[in-house]
C-alpha positions in Angstrom: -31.7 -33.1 -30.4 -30.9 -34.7 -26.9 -34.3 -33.7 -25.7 -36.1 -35.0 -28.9 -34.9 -38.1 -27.9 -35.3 -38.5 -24.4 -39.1 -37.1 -25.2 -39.4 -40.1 -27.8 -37.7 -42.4 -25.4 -40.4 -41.8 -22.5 -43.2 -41.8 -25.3 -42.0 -45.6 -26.7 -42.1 -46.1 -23.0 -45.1 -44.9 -21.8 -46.8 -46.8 -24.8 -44.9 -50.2 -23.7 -46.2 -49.8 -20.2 -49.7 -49.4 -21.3 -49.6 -52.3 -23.4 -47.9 -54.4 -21.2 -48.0 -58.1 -21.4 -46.3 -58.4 -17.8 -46.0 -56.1 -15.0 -42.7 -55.2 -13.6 -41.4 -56.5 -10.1 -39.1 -54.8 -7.7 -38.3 -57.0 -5.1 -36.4 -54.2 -2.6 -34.6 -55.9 0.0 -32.9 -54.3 3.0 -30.3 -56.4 4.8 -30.3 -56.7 8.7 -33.6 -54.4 8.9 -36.1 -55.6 11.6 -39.6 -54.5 11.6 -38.6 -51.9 14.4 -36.1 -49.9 12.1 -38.2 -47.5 10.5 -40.3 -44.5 11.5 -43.5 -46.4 9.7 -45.5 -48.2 12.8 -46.2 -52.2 11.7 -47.2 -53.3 15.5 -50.5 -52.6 15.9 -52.6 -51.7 19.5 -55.6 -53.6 20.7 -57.8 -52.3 18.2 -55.3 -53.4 15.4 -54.3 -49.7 14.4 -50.3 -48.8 13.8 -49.2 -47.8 16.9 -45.7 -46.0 17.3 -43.1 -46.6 19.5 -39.9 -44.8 20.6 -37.9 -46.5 18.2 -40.3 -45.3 15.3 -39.5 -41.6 16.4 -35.8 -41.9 16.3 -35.4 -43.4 12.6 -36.9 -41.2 9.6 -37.8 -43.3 6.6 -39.9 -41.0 4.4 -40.2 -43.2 1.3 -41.1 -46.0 3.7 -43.9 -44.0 5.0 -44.8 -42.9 1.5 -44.8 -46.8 0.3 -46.7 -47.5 2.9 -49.7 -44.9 2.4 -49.6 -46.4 -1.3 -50.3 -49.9 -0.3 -50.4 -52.9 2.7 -47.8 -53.4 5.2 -47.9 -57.2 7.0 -47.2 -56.3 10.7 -46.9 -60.4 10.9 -44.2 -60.9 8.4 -41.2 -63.9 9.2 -37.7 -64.0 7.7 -35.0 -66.5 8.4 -33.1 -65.6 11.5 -29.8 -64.9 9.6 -29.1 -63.5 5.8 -28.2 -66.6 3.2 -31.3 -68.7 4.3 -34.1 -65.9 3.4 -32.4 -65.0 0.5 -32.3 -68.5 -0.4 -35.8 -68.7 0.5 -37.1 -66.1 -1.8 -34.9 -67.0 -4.5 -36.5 -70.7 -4.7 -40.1 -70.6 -2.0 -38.4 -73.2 0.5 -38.3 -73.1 4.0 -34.6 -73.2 4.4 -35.0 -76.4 6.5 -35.7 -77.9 3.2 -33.1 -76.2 1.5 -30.6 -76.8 3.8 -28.6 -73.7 3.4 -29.7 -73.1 7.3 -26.9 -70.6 8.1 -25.3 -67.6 6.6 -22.8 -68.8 4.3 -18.8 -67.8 5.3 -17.4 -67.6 2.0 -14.0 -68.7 2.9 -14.7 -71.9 4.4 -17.8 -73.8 6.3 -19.1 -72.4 9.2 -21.6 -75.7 10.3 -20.2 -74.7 13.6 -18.8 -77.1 16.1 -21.8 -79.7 16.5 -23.4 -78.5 13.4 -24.7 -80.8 10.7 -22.4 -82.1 8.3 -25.2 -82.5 5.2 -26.1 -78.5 5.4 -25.8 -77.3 2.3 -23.0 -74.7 2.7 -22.4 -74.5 -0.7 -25.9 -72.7 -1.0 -27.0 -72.5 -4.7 -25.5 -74.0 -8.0 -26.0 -74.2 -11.8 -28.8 -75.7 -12.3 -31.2 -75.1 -9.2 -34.6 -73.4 -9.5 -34.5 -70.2 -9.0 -37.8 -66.9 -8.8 -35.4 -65.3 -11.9 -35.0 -67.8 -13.8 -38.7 -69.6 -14.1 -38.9 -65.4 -14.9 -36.5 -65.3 -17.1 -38.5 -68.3 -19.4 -41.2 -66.1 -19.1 -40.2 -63.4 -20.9 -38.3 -61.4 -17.8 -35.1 -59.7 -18.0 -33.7 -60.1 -14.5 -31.3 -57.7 -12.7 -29.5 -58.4 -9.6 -28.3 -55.4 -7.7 -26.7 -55.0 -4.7 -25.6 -58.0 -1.8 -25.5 -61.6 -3.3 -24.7 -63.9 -0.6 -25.8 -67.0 -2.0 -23.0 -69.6 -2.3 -19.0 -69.2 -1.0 -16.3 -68.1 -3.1 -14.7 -69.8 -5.7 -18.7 -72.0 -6.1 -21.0 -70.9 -8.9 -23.5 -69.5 -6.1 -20.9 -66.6 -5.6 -22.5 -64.8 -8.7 -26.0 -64.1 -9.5 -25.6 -64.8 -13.4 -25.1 -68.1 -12.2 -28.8 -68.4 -10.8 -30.8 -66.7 -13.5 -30.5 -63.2 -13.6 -29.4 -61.4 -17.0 -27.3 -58.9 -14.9 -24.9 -58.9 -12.2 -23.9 -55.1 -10.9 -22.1 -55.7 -7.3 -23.0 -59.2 -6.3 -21.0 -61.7 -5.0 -19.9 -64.3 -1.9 -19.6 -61.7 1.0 -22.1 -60.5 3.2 -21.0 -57.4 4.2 -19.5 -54.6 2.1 -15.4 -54.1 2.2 -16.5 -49.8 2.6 -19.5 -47.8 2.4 -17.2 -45.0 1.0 -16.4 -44.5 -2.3 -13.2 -42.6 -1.3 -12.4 -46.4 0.1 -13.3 -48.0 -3.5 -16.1 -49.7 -1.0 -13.4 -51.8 0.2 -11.2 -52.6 -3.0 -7.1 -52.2 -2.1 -8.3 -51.4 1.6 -7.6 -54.1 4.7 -10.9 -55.7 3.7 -10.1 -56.3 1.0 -11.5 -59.8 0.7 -15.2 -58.3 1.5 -14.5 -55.7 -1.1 -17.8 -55.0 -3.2 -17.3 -55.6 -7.4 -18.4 -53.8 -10.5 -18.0 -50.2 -9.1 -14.8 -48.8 -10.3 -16.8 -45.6 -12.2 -17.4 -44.6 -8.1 -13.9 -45.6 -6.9 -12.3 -42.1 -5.2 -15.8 -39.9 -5.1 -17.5 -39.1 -2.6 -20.6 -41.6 -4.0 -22.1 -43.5 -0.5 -22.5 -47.3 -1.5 -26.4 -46.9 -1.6 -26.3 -44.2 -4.1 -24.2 -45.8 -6.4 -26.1 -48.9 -6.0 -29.4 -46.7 -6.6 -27.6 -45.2 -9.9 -26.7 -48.6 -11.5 -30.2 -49.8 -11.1 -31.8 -46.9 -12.6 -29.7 -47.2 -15.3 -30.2 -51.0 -16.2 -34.1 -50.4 -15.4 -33.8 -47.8 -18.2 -32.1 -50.2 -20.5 -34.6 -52.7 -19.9 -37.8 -50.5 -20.9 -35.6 -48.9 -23.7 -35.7 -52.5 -24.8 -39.4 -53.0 -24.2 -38.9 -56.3 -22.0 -40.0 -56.2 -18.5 -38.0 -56.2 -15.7 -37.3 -58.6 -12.5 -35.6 -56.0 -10.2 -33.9 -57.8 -7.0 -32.5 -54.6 -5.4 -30.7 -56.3 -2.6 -29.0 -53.3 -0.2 -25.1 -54.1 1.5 -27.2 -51.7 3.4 -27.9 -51.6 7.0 -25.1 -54.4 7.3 -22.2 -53.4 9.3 -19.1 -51.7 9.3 -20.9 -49.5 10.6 -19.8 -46.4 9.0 -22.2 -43.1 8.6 -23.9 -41.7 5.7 -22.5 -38.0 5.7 -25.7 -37.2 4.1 -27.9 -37.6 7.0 -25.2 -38.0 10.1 -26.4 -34.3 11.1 -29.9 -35.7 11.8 -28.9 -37.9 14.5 -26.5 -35.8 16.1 -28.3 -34.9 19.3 -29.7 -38.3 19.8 -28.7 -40.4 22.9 -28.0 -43.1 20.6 -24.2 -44.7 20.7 -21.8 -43.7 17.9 -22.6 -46.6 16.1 -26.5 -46.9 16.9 -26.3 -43.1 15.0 -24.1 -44.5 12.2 -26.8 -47.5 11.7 -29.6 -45.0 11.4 -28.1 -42.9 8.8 -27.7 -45.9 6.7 -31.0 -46.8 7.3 -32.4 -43.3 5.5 -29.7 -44.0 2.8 -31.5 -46.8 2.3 -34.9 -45.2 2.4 -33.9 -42.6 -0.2 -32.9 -45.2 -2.5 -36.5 -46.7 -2.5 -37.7 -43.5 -3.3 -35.4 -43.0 -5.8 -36.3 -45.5 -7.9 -39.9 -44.8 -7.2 -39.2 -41.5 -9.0 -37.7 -43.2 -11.8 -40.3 -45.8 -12.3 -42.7 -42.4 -12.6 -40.2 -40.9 -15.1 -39.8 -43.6 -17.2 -43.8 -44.3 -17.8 -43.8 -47.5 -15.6 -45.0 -47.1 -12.2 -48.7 -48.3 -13.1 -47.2 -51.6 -13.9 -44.6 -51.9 -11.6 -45.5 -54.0 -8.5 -42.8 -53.3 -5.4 -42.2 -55.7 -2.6 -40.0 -54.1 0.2 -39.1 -56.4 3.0 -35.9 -57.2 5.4 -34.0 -60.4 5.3 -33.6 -61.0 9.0 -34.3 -59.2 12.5 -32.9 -55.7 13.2 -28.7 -55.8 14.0 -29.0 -52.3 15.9 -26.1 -51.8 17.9 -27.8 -50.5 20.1 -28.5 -53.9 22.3 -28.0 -57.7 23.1 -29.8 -60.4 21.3 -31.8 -61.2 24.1 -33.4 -58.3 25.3 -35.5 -55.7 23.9 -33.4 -52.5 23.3 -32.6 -52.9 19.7 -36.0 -54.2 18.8 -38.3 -52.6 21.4 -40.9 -53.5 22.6 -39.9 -57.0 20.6 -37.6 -59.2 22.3 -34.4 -60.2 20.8 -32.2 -58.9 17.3 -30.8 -60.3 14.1 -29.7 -64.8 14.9 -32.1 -64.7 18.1 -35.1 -67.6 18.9 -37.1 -64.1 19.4 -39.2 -62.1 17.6 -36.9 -59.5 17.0 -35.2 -62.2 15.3 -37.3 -62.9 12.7 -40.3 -60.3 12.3 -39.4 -57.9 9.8 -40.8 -55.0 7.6 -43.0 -56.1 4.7 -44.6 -53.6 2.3 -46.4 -54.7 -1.1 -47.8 -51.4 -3.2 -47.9 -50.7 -7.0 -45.3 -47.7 -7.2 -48.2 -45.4 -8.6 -51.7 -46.8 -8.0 -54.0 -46.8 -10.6 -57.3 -48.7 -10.3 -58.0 -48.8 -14.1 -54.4 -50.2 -14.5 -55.0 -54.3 -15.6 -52.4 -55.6 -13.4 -53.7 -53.8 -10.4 -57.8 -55.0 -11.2 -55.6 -58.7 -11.5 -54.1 -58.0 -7.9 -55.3 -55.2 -6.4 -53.6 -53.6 -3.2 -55.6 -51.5 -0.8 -54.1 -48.1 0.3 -52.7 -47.7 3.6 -53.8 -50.9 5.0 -52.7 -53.0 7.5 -52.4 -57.3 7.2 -52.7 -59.2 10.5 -52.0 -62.5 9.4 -48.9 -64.5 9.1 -47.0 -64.3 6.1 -43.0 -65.5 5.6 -40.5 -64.8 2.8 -41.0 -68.3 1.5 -44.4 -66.7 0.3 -42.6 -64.3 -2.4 -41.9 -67.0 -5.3 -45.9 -68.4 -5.5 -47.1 -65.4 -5.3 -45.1 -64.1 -8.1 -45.7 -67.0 -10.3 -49.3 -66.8 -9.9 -49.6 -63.3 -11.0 -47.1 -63.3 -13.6 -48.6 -67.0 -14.8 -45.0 -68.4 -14.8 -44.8 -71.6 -13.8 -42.3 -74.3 -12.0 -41.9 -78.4 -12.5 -44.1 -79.8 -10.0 -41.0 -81.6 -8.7 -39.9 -78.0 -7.1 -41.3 -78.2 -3.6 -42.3 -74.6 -2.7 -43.0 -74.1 1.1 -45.2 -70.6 0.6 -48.0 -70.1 -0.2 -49.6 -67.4 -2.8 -50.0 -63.7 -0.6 -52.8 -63.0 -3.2 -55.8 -62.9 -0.5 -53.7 -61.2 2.1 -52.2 -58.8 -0.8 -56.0 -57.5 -1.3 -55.9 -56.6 2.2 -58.8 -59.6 3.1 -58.7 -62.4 5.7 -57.6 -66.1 4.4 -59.3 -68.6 7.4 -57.7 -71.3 5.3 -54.7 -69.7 5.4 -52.4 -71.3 8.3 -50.8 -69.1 11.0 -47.6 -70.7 11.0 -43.8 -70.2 10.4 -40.9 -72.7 11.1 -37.3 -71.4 11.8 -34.3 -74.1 12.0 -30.8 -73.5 13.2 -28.7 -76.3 13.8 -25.5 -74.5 13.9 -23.1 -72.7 16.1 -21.3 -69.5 17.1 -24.0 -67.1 16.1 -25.6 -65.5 19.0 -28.7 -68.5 20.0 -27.2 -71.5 19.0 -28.7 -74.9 18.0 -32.1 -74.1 18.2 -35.6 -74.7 16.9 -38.9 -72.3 16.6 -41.9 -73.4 15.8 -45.1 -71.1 16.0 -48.9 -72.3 15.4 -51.4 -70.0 16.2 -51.2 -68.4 18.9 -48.4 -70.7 20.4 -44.9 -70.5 19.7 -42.0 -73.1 21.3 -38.6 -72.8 20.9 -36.4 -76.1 21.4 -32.4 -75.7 22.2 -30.4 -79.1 21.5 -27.7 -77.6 23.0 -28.4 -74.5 25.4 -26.5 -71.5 25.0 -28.0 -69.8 27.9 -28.0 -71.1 31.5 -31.2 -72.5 32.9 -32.5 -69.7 34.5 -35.1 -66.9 34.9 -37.9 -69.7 34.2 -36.3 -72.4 31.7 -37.0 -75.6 32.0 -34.3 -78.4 31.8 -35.5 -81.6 29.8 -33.4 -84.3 28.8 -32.0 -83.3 25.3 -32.4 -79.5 26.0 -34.2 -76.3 27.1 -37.6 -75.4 26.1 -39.6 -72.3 26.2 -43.4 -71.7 25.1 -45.0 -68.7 24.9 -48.4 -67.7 24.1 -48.1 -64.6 21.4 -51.4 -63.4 21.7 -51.2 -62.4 25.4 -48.1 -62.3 25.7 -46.3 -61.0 22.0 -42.9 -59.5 23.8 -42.1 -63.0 25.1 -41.4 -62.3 29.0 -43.3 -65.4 30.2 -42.2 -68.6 29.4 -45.3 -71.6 30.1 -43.2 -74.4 29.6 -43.4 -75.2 33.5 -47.2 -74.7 33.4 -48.6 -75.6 30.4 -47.0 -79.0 29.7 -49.7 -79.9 27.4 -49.1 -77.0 25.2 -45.4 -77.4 25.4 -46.0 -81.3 24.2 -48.4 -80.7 21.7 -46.5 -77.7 19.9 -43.6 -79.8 20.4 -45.0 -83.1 18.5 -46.1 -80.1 16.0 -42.3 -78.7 15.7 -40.8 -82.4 15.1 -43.4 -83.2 12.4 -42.7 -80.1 10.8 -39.2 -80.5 10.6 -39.5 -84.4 9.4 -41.9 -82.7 6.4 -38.9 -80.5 5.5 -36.2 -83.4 5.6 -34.4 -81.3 7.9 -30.5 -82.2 9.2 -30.0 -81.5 13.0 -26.8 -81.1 15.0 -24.8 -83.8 16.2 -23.1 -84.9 19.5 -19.2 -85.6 19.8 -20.0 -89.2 18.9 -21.6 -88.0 15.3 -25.3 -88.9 16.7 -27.8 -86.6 15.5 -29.4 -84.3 18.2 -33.1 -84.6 17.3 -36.1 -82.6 19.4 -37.2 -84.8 22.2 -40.9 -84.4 22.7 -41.7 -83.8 26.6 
């Protein structure tokens, strides 16, 4: 009897996904994964193919490498330095400079940081704000939040999901990190961190179930639910994962045992192919359940790599990149960015709509604010006019073409404090990139230059992408015309900007 009705089950299902009147989204996000973390090659060599590094050899990511044959990977792709504003990004298309929500968000109590703007929006997202799931949700969507949350402080509505459209919640709330990995530890619950503890998982509470996988099981179940009920689904599968504590996946510590790696470095790699089996995982399931042809996957990382296996300002964590996770660097900001159906099908309606090369490789310069107008334009959703959206539709880049129009810019903004770089601005155009500190963290050495009002440093990406030479000395009319760019870019946004002890706010000063 059981197998009668699974059979009829994945027939109903098969039949809804060939009639579907929407595809189904997977947004897949890993958290503190930089474009270096995984054994699929995104930097490219002069002649633009994927070119690997050590780094690339010491991870294994098999489903990443199997996403990637399947569709394009943006070797170009910017996140938000640090976790809340990129999720806050994708959740509504805003730079967070616009937003406002310009660091992560402490959820016991504002972190602005010392000279930090009072009018950031620490509060992150409320009732009532436009959100990617709920314009999805009016469309027809049901929308399922799994995993990390992290978008407003405890005790405010932004501390859970259901708040901001999704139809379910299954282990989101205010924290960043997870109390435990280890079910044995209830991942966190009636354990010293307590307070970081993750919700919703008392079924895994005393097994031997690795947060991932019980993260992985949940949303196979609810995606099941979903087709069962023949709506589609808006999966955000948000990962705790690679976030510290630090603690190793047993099922895959004996892979890195004989690297050179420290203890920790190890333990960050194992979560990192816990990660990458989930994806595949729920790859399988899309398969199983009669889905995949309609199911469009975006995996990405929400800010640069946190490998503990460097400092933020050189190149060990992120090699050859410059920099890791709340750095002015690359490695601060570049991460992995995948977009593949999970079982192409050229016939398939939804993939002639938006088709996605195989194995392909984008060059051009995409950012996480991009996500929400590309999803609306395929889906045909739309939001009031009075939503300002930053991004712009990946649709052109997606088919693996060239957009001239298209412009090669990204704009990163942290006025804030006690995280790594503090107080700084990046603005890149073109080829150019300048990064502005209104208060210097660093001493004014090894080639920064001292201005009134701060340090700058200009690089020129194309000859130099890893960031050793700074041309701020050299090329003052670069430096004032990226810097005229920078402080027009973050008037656009309405941005805030640190202050002095007097309550004066610290704009850029153009040299």
């Amino acid at each position: 009897m059981k197998s009668l009705l699974v059979a009829l089950f994945l027939a109903v299902a098969v039949s809804a996904s060939a009639d579907s009147k929407l595809p189904n989204i997977m947004v897949f996000l890993a958290d503190d994964m930089g474009v270096m973390d995984t054994s699929v090659p995104f930097l490219t060599d002069e002649n633009g193919e994927p070119k690997k590094y050590p780094l690339n050899n010491f991870y294994r990511t098999p489903s990443l490498e199997r996403l990637a044959v399947q569709g394009i990977r943006f070797n170009q792709f910017y996140a938000m330095s640090v976790c809340s504003p990129t999720r806050i990004s994708i959740m509504t298309g805003q730079n967070a400079a616009r937003h406002r929500a310009t660091n992560w968000i402490n959820p016991w109590g504002n972190n602005a940081g010392e000279n930090g703007p009072p009018n950031w929006d620490w509060e992150g997202l409320s009732f009532g704000d436009l959100t990617l799931p709920g314009v999805l949700k009016e469309s027809g969507y049901r929308t399922i939040h799994v995993g990390k949350g992290h978008f407003g402080p405890k005790d405010f509505p932004g501390a859970d999901p259901a708040n901001l459209g999704f139809d379910v919640n299954i282990a989101g709330r205010s924290v960043g990190a997870p109390g435990s990995y280890f079910g044995e530890l209830n991942y966190g619950n009636g354990t010293k961190r307590e307070r970081s503890a993750v919700p919703h998982l008392e079924t895994y509470h005393g097994t031997k179930t690795f947060l991932s996988e019980a993260l992985t099981i949940e949303a196979q179940k609810s995606v099941e639910q979903t087709v069962a009920l023949g709506s589609p689904f808006y999966l955000y599968f948000s990962h705790y994962a690679v976030h510290s504590p630090f603690e190793s996946d047993p099922r895959f510590a004996a892979h890195y045992e004989d690297s050179d790696k420290p203890k920790n470095g190890k333990a960050f790699a194992t979560l990192i192919e816990g990660m990458d089996k989930s994806l595949g995982d729920m790859l399988d399931a899309f398969e199983k359940l009669g889905v995949a042809e309609d199911t469009l996957v975006f995996f990405l990382g929400d800010n640069g790599s946190d490998a503990p296996i460097g400092d933020q300002h050189d190149v060990a964590c992120s090699a050859p990149l410059r920099g890791k996770k709340g750095a002015h660097y690359e490695g601060g900001m570049r991460v992995p960015f995948i977009a593949a159906w999970a079982k192409p099908n050229a016939e398939n309606k939804w993939q002639k709509k938006l088709p996605i090369p195989q194995g392909a490789i984008q060059g051009q310069v995409a950012s996480v604010c991009d996500l929400f107008p590309t999803l609306l334009k395929l889906t045909g959703a739309e939001a009031p006019v009075e939503h300002r959206v930053d991004g712009k539709p990946l649709q052109t880049l997606l088919s693996g073409e060239a957009d001239a129009k298209r412009p090669e810019q990204f704009l990163m903004h942290y006025p804030h404090g006690k995280h790594r770089s503090n107080y700084w601005t990046s603005w890149r155009d073109g080829d150019w990139k300048v990064i502005y500190h209104a208060l210097p963290d660093i001493p004014t050495t090894g080639g920064l230059i001292q201005f009134e009002g701060g340090n700058y440093q200009l690089f020129n990406l194309a000859e130099d992408p890893y960031e050793q030479k700074n041309l701020a000395d050299s090329n003052p009319e670069d430096l004032q015309r990226m810097m005229v760019g920078l402080t027009s870019q973050l008037q656009l946004h309405e941005a805030v900007y640190p202050i002095d002890a007097a309550g004066n706010e610290l704009k850029p000063v153009v040299p």
